[in-house]
ROFIRO-164959 format. One line per field, with one value per residue (C-alpha): residue number from 1; residue in three letters; x, y, z. Coordinates in nm, 4 decimals, always signed. Example, Ala and Ser with C-alpha at 12.3 -4.5 7.8 and 13.67 -1.06 7.14 Angstrom:
! residues 2
torke = [1,2] $
migu = [ALA,SER] $
xx = [+1.2300,+1.3670] $
yy = [-0.4500,-0.1060] $
zz = [+0.7800,+0.7140] $
This chain:
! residues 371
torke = [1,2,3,4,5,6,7,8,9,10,11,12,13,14,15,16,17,18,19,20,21,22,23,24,25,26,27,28,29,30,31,32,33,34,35,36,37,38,39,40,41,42,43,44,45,46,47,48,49,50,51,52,53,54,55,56,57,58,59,60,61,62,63,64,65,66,67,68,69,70,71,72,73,74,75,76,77,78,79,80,81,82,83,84,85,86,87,88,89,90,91,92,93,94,95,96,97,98,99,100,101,102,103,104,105,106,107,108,109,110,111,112,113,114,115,116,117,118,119,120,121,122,123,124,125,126,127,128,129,130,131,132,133,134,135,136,137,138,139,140,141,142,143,144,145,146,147,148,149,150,151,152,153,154,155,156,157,158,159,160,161,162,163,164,165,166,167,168,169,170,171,172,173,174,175,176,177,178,179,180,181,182,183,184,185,186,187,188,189,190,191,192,193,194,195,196,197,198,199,200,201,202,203,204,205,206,207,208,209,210,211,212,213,214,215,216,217,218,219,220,221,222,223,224,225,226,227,228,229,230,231,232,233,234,235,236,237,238,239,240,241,242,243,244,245,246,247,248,249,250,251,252,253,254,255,256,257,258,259,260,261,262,263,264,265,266,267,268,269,270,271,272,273,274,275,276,277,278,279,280,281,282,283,284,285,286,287,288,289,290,291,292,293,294,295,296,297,298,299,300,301,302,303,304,305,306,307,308,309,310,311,312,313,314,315,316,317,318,319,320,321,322,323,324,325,326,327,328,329,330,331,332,333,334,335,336,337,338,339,340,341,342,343,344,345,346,347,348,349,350,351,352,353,354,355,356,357,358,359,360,361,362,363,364,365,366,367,368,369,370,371] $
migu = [UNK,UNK,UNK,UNK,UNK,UNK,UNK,UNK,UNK,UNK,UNK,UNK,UNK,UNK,UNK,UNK,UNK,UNK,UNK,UNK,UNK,UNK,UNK,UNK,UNK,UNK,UNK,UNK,UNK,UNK,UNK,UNK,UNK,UNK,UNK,UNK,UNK,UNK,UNK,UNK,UNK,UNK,UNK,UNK,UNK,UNK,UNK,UNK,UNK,UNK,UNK,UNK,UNK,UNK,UNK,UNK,UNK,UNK,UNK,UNK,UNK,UNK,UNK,UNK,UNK,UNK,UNK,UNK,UNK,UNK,UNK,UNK,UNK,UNK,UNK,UNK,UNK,UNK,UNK,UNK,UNK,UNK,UNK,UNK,UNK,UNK,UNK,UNK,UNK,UNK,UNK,UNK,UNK,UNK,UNK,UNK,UNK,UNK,UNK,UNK,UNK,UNK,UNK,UNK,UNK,UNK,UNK,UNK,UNK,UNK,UNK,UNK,UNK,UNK,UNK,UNK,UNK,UNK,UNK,UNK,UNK,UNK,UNK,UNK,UNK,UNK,UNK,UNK,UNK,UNK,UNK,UNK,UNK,UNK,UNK,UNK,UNK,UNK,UNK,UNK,UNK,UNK,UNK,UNK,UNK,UNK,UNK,UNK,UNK,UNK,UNK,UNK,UNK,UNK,UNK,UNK,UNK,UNK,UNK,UNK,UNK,UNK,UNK,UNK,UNK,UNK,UNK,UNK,UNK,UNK,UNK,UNK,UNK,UNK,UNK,UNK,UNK,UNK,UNK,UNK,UNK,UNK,UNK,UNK,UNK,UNK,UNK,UNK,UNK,UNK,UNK,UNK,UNK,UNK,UNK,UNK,UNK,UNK,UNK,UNK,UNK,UNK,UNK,UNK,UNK,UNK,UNK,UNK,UNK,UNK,UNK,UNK,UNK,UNK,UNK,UNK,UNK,UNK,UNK,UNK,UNK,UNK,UNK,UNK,UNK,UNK,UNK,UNK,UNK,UNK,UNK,UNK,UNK,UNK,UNK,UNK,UNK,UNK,UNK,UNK,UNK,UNK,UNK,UNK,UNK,UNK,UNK,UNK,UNK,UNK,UNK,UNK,UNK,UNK,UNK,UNK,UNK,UNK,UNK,UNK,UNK,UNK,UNK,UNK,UNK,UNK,UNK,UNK,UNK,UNK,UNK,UNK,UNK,UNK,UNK,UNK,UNK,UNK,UNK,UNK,UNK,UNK,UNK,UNK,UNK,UNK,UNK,UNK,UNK,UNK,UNK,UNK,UNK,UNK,UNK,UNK,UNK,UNK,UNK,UNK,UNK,UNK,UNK,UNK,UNK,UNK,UNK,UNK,UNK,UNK,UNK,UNK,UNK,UNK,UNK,UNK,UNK,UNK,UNK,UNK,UNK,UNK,UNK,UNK,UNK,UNK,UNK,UNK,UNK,UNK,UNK,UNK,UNK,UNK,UNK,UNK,UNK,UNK,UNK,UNK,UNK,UNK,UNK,UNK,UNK,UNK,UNK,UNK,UNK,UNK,UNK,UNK,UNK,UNK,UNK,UNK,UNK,UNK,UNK,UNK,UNK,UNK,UNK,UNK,UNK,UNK,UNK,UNK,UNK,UNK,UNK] $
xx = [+3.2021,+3.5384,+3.6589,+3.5232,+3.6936,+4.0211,+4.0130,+3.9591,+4.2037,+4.4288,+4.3254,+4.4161,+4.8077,+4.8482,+4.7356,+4.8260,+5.1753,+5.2358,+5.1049,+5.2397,+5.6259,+5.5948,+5.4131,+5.7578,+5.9970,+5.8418,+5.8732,+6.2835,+6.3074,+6.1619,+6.3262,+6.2379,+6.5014,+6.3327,+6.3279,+6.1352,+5.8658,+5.8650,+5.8119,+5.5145,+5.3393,+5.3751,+5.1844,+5.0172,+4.6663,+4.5048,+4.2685,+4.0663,+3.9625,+3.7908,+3.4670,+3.4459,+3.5474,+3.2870,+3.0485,+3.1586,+3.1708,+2.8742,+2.5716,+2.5473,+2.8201,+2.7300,+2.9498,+3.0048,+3.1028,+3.3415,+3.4484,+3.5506,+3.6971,+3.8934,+4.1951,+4.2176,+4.3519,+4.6867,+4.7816,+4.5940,+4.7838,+5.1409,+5.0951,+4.9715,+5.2335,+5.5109,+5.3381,+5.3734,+5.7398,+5.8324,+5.5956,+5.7620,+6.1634,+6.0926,+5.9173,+6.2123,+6.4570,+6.2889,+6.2715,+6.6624,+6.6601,+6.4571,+6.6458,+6.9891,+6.9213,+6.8143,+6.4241,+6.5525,+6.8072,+6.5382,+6.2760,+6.5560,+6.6193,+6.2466,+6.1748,+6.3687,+6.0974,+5.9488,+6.2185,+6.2257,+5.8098,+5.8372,+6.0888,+5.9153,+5.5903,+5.7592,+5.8803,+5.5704,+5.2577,+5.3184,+5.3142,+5.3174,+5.5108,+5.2953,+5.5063,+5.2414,+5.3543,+5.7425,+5.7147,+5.5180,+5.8222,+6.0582,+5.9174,+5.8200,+6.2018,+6.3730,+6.1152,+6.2560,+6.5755,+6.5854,+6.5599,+6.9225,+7.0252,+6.8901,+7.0592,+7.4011,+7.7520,+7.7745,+7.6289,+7.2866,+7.2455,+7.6535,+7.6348,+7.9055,+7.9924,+7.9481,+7.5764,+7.5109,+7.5932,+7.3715,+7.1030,+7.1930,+7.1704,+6.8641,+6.6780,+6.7740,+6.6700,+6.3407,+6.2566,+6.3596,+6.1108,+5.7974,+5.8546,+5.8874,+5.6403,+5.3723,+5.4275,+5.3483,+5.0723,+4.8993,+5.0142,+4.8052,+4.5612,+4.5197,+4.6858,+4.5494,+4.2368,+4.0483,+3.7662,+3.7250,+3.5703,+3.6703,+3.6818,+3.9226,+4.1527,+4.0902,+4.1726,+4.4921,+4.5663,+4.4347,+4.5933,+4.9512,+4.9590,+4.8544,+5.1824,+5.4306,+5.2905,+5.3821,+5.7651,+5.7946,+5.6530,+5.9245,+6.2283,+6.0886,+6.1160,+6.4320,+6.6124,+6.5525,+6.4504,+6.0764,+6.3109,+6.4230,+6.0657,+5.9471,+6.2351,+6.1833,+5.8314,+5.9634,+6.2320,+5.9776,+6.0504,+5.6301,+5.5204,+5.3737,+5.0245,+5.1883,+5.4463,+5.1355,+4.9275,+5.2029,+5.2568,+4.8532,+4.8631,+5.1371,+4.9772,+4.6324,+4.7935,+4.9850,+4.6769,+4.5151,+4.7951,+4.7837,+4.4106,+4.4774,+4.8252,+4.6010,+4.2966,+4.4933,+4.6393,+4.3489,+4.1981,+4.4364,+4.8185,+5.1262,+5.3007,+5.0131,+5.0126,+5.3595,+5.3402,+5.0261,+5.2856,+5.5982,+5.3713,+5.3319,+5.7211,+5.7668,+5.4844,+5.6131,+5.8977,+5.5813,+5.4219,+5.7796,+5.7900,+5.4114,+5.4558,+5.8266,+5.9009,+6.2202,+6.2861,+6.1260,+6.3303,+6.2985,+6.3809,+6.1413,+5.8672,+6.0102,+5.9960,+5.6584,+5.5416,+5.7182,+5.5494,+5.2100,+5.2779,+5.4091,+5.1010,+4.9009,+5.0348,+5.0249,+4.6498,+4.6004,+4.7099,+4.4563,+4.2073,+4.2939,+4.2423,+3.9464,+3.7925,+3.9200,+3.8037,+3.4776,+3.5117,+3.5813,+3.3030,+3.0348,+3.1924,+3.2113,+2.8319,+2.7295,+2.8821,+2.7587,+2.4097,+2.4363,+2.3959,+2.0325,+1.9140,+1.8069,+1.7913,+1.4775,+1.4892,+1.1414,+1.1634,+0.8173,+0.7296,+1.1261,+1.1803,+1.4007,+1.3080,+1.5187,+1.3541,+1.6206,+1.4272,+1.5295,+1.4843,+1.1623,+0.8272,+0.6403,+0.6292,+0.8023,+1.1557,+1.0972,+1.2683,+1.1922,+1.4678,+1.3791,+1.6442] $
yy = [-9.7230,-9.5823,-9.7056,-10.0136,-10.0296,-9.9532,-10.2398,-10.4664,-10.3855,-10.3697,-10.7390,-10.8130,-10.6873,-10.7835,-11.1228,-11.2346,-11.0881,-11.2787,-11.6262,-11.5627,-11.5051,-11.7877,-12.0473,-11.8894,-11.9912,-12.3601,-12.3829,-12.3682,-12.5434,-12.8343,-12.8465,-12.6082,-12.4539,-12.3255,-11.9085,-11.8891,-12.0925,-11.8613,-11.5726,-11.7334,-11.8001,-11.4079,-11.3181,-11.5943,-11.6464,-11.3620,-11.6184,-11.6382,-11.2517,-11.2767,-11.3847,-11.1008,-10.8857,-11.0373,-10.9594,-10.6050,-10.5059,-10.1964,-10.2880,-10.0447,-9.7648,-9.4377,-9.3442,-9.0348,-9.1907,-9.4383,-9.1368,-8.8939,-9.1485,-9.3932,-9.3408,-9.4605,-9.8566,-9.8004,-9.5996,-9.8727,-10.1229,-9.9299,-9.8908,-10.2556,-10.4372,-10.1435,-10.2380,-10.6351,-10.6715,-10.4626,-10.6595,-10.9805,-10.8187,-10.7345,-11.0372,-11.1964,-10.9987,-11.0861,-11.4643,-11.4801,-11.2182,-11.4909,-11.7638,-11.5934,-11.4357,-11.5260,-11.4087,-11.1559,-11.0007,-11.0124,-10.8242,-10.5895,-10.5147,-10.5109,-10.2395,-10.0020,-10.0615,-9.7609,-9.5319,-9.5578,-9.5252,-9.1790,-9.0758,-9.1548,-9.0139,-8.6636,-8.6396,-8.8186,-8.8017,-8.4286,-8.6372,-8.3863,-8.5185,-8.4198,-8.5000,-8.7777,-8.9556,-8.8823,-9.0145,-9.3472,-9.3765,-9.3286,-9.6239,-9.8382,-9.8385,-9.8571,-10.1761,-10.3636,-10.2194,-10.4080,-10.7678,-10.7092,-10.8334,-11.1920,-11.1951,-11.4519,-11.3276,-11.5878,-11.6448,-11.7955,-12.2170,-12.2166,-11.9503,-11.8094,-11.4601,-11.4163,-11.5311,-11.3658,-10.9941,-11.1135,-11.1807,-10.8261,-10.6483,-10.8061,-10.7328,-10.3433,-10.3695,-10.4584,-10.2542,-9.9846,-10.1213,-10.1686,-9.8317,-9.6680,-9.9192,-9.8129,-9.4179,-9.5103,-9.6901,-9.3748,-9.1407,-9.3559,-9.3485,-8.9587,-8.8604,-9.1235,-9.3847,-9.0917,-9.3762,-9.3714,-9.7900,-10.1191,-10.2574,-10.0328,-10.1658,-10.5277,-10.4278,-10.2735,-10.6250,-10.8701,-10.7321,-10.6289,-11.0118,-11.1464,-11.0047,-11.0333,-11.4153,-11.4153,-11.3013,-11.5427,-11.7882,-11.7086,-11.7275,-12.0444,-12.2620,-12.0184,-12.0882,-12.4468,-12.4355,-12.6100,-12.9636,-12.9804,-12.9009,-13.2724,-13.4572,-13.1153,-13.2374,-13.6173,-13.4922,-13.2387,-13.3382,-13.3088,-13.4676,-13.3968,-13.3344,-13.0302,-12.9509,-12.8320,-12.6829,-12.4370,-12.2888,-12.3192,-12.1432,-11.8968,-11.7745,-11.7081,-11.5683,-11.3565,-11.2137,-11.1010,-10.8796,-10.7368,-10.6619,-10.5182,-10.3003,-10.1587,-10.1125,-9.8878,-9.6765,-9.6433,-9.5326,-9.3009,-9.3506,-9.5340,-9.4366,-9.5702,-9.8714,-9.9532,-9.8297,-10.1151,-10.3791,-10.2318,-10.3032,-10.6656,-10.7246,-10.7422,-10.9693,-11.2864,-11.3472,-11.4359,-11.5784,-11.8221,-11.8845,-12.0830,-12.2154,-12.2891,-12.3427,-12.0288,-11.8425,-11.5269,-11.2988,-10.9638,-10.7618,-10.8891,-10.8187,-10.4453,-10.4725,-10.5608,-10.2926,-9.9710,-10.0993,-10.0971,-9.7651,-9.6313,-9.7899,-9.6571,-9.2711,-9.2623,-9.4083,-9.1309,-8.8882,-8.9926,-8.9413,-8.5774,-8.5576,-8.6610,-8.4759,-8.1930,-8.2916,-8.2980,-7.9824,-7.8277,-7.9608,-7.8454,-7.4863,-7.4651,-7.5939,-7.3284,-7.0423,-7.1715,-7.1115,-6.7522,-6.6454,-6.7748,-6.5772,-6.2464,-6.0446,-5.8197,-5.5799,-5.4953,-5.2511,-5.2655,-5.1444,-5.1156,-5.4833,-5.5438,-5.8793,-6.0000,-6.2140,-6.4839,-6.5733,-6.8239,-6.7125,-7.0015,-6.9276,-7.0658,-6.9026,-7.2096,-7.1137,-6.7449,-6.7737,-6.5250,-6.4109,-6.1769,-5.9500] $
zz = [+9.8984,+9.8294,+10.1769,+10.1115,+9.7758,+9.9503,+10.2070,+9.9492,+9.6803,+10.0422,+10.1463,+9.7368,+9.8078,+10.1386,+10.0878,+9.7453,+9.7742,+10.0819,+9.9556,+9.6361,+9.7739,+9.9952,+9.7151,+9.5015,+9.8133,+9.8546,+9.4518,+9.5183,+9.8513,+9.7231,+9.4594,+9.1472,+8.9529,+8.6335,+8.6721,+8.3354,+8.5218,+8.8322,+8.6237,+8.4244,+8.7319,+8.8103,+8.4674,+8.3053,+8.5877,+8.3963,+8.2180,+8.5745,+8.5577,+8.1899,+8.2853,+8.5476,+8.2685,+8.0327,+8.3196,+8.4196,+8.0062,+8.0059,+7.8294,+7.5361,+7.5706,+7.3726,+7.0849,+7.1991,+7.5352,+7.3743,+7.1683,+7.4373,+7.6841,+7.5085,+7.2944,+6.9761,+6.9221,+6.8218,+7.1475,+7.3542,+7.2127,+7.2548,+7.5813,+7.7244,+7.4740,+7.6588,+7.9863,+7.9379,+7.7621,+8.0851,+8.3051,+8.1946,+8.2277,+8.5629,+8.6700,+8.5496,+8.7340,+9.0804,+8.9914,+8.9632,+9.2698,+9.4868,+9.3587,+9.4666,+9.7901,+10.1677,+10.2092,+10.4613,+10.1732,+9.9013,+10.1241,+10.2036,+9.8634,+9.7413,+10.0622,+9.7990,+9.5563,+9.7523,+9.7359,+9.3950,+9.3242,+9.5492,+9.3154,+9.0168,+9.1651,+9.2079,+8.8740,+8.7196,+8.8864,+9.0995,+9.4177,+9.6870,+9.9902,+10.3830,+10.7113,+10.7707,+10.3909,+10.4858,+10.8197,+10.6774,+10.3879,+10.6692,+10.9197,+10.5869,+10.5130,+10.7961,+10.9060,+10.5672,+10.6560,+10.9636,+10.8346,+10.6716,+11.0255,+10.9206,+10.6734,+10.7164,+10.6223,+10.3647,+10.0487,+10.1077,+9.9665,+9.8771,+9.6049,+9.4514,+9.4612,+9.0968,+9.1265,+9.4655,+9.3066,+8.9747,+9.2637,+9.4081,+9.0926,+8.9878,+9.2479,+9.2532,+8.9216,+8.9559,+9.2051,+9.0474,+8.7314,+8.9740,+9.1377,+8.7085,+8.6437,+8.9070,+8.8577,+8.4575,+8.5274,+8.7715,+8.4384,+8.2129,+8.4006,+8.4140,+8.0811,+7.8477,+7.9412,+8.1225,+8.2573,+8.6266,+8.6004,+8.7017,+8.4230,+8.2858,+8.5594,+8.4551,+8.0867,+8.2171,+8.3608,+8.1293,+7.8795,+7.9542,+8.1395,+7.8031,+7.6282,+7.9123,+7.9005,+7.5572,+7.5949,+7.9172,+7.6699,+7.3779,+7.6493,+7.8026,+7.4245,+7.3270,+7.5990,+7.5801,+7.9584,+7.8682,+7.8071,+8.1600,+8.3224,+8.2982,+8.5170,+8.7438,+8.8068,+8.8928,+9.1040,+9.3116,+9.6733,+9.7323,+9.4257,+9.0879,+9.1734,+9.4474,+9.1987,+8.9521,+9.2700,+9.3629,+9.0183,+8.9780,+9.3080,+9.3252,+8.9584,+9.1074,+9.4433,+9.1953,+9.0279,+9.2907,+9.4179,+9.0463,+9.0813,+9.4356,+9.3226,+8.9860,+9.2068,+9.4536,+9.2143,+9.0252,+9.3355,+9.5294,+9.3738,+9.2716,+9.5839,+9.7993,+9.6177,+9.7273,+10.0851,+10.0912,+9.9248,+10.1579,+10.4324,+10.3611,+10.3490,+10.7084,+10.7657,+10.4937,+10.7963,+11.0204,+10.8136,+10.7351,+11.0888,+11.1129,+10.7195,+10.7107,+11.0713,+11.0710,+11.3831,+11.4817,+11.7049,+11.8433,+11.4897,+11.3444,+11.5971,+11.5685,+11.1984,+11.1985,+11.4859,+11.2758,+10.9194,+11.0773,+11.2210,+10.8978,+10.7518,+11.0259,+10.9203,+10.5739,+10.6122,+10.8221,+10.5833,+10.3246,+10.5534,+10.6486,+10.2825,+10.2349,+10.5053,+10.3633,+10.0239,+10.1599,+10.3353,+10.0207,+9.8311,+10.0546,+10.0406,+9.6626,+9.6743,+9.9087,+9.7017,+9.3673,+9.5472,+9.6037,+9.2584,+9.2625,+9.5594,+9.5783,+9.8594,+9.9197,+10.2530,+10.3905,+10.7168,+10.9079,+11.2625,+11.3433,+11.2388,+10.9575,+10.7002,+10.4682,+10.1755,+10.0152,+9.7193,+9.4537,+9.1154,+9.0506,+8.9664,+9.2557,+9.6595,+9.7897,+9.7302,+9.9627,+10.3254,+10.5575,+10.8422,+11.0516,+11.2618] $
């Protein structure tokens, strides 16, 4: 069931982050301009997990459950309003990033995302680093590192070079906030909810979506942005029926990489949770070239060849893990055994018995080996 868990939360990343980026790139090439709207597609689809939630709520908790596991409501509430004001900056940052850059430049840039989380992961969540993870960071890099070669001389869509860096900076920025932001997460996990459930994940969510909807909401109408949204719709190149199915779209696509990133690193860790999202990076160019018609060359095919294999090794790695978890279950179940069996040495007609008895009341529990 955990595996199972893991290629679903997986299938969540891979392929909500992919339609998401390119439902966010078809929102500007035909026409969108609003960055306050891009980043309220990226939080506000949270209303579509409540009725799981309702669903996955336990029946009657015991107060003594609810009492050991969960912090009190004041710390909860710290932590997803924290969670969601930082949600919504660095959702923000990464709209103007897309806006600004060439898709080859922005996946470039995001590919440092996972520097950053292994950082964080060191210093936060005692990530121990195995030749397997190293040589899966190293491949997951330099595969995002390649697509800097698509990337034209010139500013991408006539940009100046005043908007270009902003597009630069932003981007490093919120990298660097999903890497913090995934290593805090992992640390809450462990240090302060304690609950190993699902539907603490979909709290963690719903909740931290709900406020950073709230700030996108109070910098749409403070900026003054929400008056320019209805002549955006008119002037959509595809209409105003597609204009409302992208964002409807790109929000729910959006969501379910958010289950999928939470799920992960509720699971196994921050830092695989980004080496499942690095993986994807290489594999929106393909995905451009059926969707978007752009041209796939060799780099990218080699792009795409050393993520898997990065993928490929740190998956490994887990699983070298878990046998030896496993390993070292059955041995500590073994030895905790011993203590209840008693050894009784009977020597008849030259033949040695041993007795292993079980400290019960009834025959049963006596083996006999004989030597």
């Amino acid at each position: 069931m955990w595996w199972l868990r893991i290629t679903i939360y997986t299938l969540f990343v891979l392929s909500g982050q992919s339609a998401a980026m390119l439902l966010g790139r078809l929102y500007y090439n035909k026409g969108g301009k609003s960055k306050w709207v891009a980043t309220l597609v990226q939080v506000a689809g949270f209303p579509i997990l409540i009725p799981y939630y309702c669903i996955s709520l336990p029946e009657s908790p015991t107060t003594s459950s609810i009492q050991r596991n969960q912090p009190c409501a004041l710390v909860l509430a710290l932590i997803y309003a924290s969670f969601g004001v930082f949600l919504a900056a660095d959702s923000m940052m990464y709209s103007i990033g897309l806006s600004y850059l060439s898709v080859s430049t922005f996946a470039l840039i995001c590919a440092s995302q996972l520097t950053f989380n292994a950082f964080f992961s060191f210093l936060l969540n005692s990530q121990k680093f195995t030749p397997f993870i190293i040589n899966s960071l190293v491949l997951l890099t330099i595969s995002s590192t390649l697509l800097v070669s698509q990337t034209n001389s010139t500013n991408p869509n006539g940009e100046s070079n005043k908007t270009y860096e902003v597009g630069l900076l932003c981007t490093v920025g919120a990298s660097a906030g999903y890497g913090l932001t995934l290593s805090l997460t992992q640390l809450s996990f462990q240090k302060v909810l304690k609950r190993e459930t699902f539907t603490v994940v979909l709290e963690m969510i719903i909740y931290q979506s709900l406020v950073a909807t709230c700030a996108t909401l109070v910098g749409l109408f403070a900026s003054g942005d929400w008056k320019g949204l209805k002549r955006e719709m008119e002037d959509f190149e595809l209409g105003k029926f597609l204009y409302v199915s992208t964002l409807i779209w790109a929000a729910i696509a959006w969501q379910i990489f958010t289950i999928g990133t939470v799920g992960l690193i509720h699971e196994v860790s921050s830092l695989f949770s980004n080496v499942i999202s690095a993986l994807g990076l290489p594999v929106i160019p393909v995905l451009a070239v059926i969707f978007f018609h752009d041209e796939m060359d060799g780099v990218k095919v080699i792009a795409m060849v050393l993520a898997i294999w990065g993928f490929i090794s740190y998956f490994y790695q887990h699983y070298l893990d878990d046998s030896e978890s496993k390993a070292e279950n059955r041995d500590v179940k073994e030895i905790s055994m011993l203590p209840l069996l008693k050894e009784v040495i009977d020597e008849q007609d030259g033949f040695k018995k041993i007795y292993l008895k079980v400290p019960l009341s009834t025959e049963e529990n006596v083996q006999t080996y004989e030597h």
